[in-house]
Backbone bond lengths (Angstrom), bond angles and torsions (degrees), N, CA, C in turn:
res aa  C-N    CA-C-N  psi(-1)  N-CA   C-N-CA  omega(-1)  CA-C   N-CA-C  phi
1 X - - - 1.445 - - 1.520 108.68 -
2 X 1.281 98.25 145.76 2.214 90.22 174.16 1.768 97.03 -132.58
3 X 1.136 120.38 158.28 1.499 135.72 156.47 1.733 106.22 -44.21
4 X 1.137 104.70 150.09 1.470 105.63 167.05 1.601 119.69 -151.76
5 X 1.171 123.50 128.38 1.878 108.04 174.92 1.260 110.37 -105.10
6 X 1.293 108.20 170.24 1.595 125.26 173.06 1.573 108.26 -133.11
7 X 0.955 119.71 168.74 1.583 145.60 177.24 1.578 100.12 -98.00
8 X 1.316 124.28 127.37 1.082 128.46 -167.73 1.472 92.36 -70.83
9 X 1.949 113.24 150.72 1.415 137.32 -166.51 1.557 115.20 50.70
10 X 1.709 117.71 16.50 1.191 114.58 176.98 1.552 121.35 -82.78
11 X 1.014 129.69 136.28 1.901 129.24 -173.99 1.894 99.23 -55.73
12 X 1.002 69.86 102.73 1.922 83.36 165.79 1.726 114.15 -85.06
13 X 1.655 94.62 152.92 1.397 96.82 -170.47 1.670 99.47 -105.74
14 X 1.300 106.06 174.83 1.459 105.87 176.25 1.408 120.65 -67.82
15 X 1.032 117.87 152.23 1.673 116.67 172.95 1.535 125.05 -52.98
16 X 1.172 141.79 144.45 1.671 120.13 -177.31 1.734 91.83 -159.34
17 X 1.143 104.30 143.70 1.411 123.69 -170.14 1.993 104.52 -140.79
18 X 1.162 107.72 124.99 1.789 106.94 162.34 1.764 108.62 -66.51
19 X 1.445 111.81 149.19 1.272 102.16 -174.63 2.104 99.47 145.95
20 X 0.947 105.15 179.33 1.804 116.53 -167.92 1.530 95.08 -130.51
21 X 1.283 121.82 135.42 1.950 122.74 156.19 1.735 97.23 72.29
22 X 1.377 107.77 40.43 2.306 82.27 -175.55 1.255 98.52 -72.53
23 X 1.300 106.24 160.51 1.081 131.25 178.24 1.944 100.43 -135.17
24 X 1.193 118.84 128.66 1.493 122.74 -175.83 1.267 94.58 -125.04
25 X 1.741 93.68 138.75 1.423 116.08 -177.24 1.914 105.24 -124.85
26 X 1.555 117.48 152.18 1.025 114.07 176.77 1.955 104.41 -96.76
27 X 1.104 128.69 14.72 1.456 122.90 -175.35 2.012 105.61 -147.61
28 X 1.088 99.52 151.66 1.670 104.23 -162.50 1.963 97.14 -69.10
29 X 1.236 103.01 -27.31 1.163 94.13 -177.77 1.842 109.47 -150.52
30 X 1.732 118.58 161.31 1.289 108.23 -170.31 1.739 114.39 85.51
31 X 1.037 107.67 -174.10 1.935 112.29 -174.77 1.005 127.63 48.22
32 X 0.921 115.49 174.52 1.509 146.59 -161.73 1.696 90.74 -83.67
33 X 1.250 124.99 137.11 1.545 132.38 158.43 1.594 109.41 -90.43
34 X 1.309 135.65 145.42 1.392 125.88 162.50 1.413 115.98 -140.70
35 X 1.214 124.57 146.33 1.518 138.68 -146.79 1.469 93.72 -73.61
36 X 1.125 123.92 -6.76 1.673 118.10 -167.21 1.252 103.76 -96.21
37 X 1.608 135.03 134.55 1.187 119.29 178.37 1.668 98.73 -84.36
38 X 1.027 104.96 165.45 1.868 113.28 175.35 1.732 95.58 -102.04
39 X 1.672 91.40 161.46 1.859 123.89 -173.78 1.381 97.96 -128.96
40 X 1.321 102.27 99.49 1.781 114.35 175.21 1.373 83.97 -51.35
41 X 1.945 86.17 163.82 1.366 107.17 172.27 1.735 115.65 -112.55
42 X 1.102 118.64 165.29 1.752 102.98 -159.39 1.712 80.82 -131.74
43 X 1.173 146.39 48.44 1.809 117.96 -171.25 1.829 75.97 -132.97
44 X 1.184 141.60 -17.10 1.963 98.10 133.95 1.397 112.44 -118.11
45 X 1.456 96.37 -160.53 1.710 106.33 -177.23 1.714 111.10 -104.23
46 X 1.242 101.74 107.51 1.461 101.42 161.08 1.798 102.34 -167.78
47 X 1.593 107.36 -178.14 1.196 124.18 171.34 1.955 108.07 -78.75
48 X 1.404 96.53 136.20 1.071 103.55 165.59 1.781 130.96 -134.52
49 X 1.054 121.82 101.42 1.917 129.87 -170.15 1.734 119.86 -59.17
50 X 1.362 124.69 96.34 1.112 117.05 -178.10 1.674 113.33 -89.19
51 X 1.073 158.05 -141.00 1.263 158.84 134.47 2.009 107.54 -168.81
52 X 1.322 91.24 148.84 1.629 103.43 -178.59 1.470 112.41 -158.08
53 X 1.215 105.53 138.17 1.381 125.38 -178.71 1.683 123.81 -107.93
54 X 1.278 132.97 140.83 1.294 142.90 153.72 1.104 115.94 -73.99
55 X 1.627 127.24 157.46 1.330 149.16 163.79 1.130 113.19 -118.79
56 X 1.722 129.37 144.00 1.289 123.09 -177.10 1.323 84.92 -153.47
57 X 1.365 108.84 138.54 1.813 109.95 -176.84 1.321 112.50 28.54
58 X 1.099 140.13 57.11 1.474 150.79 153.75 1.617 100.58 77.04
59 X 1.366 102.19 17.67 1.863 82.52 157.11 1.341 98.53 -129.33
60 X 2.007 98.29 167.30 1.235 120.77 -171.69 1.356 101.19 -101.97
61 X 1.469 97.18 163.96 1.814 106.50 -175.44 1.776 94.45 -103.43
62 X 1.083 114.28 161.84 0.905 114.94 150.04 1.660 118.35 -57.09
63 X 1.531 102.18 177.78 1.439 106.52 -157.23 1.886 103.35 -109.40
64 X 1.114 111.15 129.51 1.577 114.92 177.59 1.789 111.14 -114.53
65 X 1.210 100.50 130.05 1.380 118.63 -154.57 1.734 103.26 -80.46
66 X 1.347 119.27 150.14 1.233 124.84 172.99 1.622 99.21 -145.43
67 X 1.688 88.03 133.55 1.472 117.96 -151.21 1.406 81.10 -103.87
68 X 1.311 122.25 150.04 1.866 120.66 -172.34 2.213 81.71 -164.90
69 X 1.581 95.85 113.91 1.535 108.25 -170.79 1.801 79.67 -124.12
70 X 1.890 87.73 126.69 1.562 106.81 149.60 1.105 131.79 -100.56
71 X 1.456 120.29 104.28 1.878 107.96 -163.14 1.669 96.72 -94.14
72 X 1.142 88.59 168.94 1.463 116.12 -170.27 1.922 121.09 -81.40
73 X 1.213 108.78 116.46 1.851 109.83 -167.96 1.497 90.66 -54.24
74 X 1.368 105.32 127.34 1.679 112.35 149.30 1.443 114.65 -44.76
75 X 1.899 105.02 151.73 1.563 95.28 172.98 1.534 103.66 -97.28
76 X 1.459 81.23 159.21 1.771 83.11 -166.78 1.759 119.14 -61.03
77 X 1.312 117.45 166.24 1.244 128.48 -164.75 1.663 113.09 -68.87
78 X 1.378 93.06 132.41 2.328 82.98 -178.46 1.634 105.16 -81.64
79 X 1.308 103.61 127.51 1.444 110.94 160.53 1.656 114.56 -129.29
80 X 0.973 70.21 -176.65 2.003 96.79 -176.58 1.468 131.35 -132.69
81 X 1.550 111.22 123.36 1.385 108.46 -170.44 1.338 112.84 -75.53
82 X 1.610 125.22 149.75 1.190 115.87 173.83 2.081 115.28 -144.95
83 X 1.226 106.04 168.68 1.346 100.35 -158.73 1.744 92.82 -124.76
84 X 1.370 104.20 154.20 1.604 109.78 161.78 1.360 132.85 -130.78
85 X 1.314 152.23 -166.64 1.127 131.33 153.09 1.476 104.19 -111.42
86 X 1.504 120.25 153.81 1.379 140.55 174.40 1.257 103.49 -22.32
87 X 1.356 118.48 99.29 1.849 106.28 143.82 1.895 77.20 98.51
88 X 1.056 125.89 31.14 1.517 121.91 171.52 1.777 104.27 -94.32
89 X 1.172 124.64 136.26 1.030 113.10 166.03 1.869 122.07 -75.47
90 X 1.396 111.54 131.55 1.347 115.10 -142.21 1.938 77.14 -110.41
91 X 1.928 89.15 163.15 1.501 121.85 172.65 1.379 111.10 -62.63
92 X 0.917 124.94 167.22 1.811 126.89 145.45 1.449 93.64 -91.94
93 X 1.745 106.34 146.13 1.287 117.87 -172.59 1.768 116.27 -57.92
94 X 1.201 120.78 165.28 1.452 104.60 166.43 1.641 102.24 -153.59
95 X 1.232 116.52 168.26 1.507 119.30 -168.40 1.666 102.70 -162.87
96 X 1.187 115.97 162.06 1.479 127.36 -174.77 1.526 107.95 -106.29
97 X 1.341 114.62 101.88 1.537 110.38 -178.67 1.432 103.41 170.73
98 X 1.551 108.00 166.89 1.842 114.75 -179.68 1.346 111.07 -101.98
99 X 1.446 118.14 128.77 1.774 135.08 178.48 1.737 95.89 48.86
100 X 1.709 94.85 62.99 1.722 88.12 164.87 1.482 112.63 -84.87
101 X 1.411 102.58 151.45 1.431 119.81 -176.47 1.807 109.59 -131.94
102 X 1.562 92.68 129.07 1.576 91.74 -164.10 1.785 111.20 -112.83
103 X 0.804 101.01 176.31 1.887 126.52 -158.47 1.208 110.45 -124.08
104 X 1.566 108.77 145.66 2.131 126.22 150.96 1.127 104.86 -82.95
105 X 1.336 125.81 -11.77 1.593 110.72 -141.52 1.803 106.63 -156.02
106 X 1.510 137.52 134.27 1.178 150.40 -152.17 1.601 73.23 -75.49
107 X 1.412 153.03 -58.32 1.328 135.37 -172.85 1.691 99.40 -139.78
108 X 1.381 88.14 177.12 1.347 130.36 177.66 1.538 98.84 45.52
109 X 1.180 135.88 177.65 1.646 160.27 -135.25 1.422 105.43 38.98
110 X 1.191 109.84 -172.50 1.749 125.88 -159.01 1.620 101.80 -100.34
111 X 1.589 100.72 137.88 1.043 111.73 -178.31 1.769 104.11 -92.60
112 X 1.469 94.62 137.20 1.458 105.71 177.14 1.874 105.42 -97.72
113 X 1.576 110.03 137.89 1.685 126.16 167.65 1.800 97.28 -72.83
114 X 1.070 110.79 22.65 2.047 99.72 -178.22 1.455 90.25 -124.80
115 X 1.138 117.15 123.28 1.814 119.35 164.55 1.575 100.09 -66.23
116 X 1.342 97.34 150.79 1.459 89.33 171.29 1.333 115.83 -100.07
117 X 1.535 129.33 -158.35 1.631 124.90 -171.54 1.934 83.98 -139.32
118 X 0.932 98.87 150.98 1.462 107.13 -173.04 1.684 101.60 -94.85
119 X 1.213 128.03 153.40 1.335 140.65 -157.55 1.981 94.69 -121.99
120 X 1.760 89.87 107.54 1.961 87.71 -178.17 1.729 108.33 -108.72
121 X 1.276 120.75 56.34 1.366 120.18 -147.76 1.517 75.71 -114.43
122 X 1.381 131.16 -53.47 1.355 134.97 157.42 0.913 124.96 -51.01
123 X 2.247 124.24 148.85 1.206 113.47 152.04 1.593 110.59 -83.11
124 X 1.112 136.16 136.18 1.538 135.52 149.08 1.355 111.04 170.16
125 X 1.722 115.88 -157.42 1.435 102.41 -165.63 1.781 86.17 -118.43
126 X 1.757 92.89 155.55 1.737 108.01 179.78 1.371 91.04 -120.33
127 X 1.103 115.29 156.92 1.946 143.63 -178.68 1.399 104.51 -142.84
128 X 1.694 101.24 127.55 1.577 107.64 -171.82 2.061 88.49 -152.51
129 X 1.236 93.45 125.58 1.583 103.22 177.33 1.288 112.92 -103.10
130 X 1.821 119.42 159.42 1.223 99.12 -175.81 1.744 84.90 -149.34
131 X 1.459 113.82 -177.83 1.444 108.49 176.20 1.474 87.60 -157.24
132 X 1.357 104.73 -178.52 1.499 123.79 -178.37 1.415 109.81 -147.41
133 X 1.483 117.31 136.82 1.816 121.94 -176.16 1.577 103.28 -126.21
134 X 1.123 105.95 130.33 1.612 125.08 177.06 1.523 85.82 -135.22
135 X 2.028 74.17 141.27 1.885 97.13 174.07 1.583 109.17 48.10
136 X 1.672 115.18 38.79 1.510 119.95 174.04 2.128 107.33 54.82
137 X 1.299 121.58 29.89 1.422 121.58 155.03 1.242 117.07 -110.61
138 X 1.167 115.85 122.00 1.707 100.27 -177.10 1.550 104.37 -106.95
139 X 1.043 115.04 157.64 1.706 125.01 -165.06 1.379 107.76 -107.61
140 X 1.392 90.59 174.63 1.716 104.77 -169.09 1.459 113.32 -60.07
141 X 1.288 140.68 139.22 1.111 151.91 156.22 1.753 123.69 -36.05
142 X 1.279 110.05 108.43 1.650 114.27 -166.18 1.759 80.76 -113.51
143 X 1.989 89.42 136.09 1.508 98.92 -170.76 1.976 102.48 -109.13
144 X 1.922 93.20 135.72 1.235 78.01 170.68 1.590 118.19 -122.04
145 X 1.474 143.53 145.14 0.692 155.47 -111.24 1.737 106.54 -141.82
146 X 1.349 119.16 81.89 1.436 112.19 167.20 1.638 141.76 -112.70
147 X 1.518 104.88 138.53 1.496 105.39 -150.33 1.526 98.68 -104.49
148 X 1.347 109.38 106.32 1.466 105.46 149.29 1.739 136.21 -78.63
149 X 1.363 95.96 119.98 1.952 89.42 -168.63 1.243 117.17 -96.54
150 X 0.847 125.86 121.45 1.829 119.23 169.40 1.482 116.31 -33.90
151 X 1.843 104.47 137.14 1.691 100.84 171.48 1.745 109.42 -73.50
152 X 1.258 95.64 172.30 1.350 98.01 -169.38 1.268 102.25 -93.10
153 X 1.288 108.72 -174.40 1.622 123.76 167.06 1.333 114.33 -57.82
154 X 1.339 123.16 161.30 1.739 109.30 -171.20 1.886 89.56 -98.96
155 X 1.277 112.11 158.38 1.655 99.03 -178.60 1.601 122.61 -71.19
156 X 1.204 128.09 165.96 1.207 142.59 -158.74 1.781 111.48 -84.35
157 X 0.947 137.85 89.55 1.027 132.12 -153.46 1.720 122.30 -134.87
158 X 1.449 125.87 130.53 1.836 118.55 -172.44 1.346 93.62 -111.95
159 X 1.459 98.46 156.19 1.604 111.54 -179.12 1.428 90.72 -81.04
160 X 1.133 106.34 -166.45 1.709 130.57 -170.42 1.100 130.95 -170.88
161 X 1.549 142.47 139.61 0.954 111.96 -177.82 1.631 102.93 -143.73
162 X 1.635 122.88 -165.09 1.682 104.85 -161.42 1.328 98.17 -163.20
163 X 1.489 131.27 136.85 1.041 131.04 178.52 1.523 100.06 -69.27
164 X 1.646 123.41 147.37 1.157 129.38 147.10 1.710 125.82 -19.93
165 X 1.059 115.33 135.15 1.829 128.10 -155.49 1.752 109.47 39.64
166 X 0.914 140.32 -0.38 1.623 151.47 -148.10 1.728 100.86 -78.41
167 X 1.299 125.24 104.76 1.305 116.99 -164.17 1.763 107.18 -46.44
168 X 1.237 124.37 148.03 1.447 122.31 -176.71 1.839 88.08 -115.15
169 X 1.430 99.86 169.32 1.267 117.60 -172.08 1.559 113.43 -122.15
170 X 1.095 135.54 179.73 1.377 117.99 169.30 1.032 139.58 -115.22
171 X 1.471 114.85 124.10 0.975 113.68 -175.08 1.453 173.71 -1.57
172 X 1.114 158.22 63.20 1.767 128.78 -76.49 2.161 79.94 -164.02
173 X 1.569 95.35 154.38 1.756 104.96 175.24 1.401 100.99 -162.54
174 X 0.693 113.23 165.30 1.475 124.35 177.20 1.842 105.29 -118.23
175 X 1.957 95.32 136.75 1.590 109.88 -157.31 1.299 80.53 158.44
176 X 1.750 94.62 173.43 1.449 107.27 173.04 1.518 99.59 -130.16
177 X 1.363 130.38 139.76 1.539 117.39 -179.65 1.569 96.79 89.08
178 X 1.198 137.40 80.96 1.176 121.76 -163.29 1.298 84.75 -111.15
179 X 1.408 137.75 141.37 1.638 154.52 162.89 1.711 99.21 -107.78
180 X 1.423 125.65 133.37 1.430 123.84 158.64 1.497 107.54 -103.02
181 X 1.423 105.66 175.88 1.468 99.98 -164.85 1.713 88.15 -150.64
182 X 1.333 120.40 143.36 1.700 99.29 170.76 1.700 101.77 -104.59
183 X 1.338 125.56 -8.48 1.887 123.66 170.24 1.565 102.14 -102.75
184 X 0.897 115.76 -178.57 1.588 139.18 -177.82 1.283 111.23 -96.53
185 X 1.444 134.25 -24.69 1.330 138.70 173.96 1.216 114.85 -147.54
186 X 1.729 125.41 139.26 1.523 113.90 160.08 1.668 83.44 91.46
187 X 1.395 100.30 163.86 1.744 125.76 -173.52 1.487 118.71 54.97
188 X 1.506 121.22 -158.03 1.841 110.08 -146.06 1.105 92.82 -131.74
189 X 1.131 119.31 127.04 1.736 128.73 -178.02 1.726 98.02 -77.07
């Protein structure tokens, strides 16, 4: 017989022991034995004690215990949604949790150990899930949510021009957030 755990709500298998005639009992001592092995149940978390015995020419063995532990689902990993603008160079994802493994999809396909990096070449929104497993349970899927926004319009703006020494005024565009720039590309508004 060996110990075995599960992840709480995980499909448990039947009990199985080497041996001739078992007979499985739910108490170390006393009861009824029955030829059926039992299938712990995993829907909470705790320890649970099985025991089972052999027969060989009409005697019984004593009984050897099987230890069957339901551990507890991690809670899922904290993240944070985040947004970019078009054509921004984006993060690789990140999340708070141990051996997270991430997702396309609210369920089922394979979780990848590589965060991914979000793609801002588009405007719209991306969804990328991720989870985290301690003590081999991995937890529920925490969704994260990234918004690519369209750039805006560039601001509205007239040339001008000024007689020699002629006081000039300043400069003015229409936008909101106005940044100036004195080149056309490159340097700090």
């Amino acid at each position: 017989v060996s110990d075995t755990s599960y992840c709480q709500n995980e499909t448990a298998i039947t009990l199985t022991a080497q041996g001739s005639n078992l007979l499985w009992y739910p108490v170390s001592t006393d009861g009824t034995g029955s030829a059926t092995a039992q299938t712990p149940t995993t829907s909470r978390v705790r320890i649970q004690e099985y025991w089972v015995t052999q027969s060989v020419s009409g005697c019984e063995s004593t009984r050897s215990k099987i230890t069957v532990t339901v551990n507890p689902l991690p809670a899922a990993p904290i993240v944070s949604d985040t947004s970019y603008c078009q054509n921004a160079i984006a993060a690789i994802l990140t999340a708070q949790g141990s051996n997270l493994l991430w997702y396309n999809a609210a369920t089922g396909g394979t979780g990848s150990a590589t965060a991914p990096t979000p793609t801002t070449s588009t405007v719209g929104i991306q969804e990328y899930w991720v989870t985290q497993s301690v003590s081999g349970c991995e937890s529920a899927r925490s969704k994260i949510t990234v918004t690519v926004n369209p750039l805006p319009a560039a601001p509205i703006v007239s040339d001008t021009s000024y007689c020699q020494n002629e006081v000039a005024s300043v400069l003015t565009a229409q936008g909101s957030n106005l940044l100036w720039y004195p080149v056309s590309t490159d340097g700090t508004g």
